[in-house]
C-alpha positions in Angstrom: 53.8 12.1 -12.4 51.3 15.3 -12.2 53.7 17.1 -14.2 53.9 14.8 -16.9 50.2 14.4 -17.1 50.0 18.5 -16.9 52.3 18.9 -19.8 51.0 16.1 -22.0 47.6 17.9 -21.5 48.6 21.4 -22.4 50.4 20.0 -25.3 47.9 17.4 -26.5 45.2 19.7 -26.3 47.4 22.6 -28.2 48.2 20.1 -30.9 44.8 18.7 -31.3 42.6 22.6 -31.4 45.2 22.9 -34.1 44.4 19.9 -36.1 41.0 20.0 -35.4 40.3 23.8 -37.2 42.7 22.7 -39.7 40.8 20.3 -41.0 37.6 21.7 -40.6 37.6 23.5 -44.2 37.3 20.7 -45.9 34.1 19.2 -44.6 30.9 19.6 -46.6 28.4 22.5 -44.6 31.7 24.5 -43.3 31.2 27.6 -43.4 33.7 30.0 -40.9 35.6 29.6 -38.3 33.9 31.1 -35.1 30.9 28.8 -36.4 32.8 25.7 -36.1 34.6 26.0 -33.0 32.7 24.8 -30.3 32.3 21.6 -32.3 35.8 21.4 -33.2 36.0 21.8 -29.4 34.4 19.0 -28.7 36.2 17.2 -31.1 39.7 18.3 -29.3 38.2 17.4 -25.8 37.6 13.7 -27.3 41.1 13.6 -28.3 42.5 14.5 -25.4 40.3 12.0 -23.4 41.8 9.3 -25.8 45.2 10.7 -25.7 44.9 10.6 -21.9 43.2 6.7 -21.9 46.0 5.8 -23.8 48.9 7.2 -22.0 47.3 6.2 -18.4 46.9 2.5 -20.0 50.5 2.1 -21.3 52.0 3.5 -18.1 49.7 0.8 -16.5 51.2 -2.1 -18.0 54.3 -0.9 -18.3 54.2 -0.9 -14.5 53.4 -4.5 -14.5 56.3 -5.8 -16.2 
């Protein structure tokens, strides 16, 4: 079960830095890249807290059944 939270980490968070600075250009106020980071950052460490509420509450109730 560690493992499979590890990995779903690495690659959720991987995914979601990507996605995040992707899509950062085309918000009003953006200016560069290394400006935007941190908040894209933040933005990726929100994800993965969802992505990990998520997994945690399916494995829950699939448990259950």
């Amino acid at each position: 079960m560690r493992k499979i939270i590890t990995n779903l980490i690495i690659v959720s968070f991987i995914l979601h830095v990507v996605w995040e600075n992707a899509q950062a250009p085309l918000f009003l106020g953006y200016e560069s890249f290394f400006q935007h980071f941190i908040l894209c950052l933040l933005g990726t460490i929100g994800d993965l807290v969802i992505t990990l509420f998520v997994y945690i509450l399916i494995t829950l109730l699939k448990r259950d059944q």
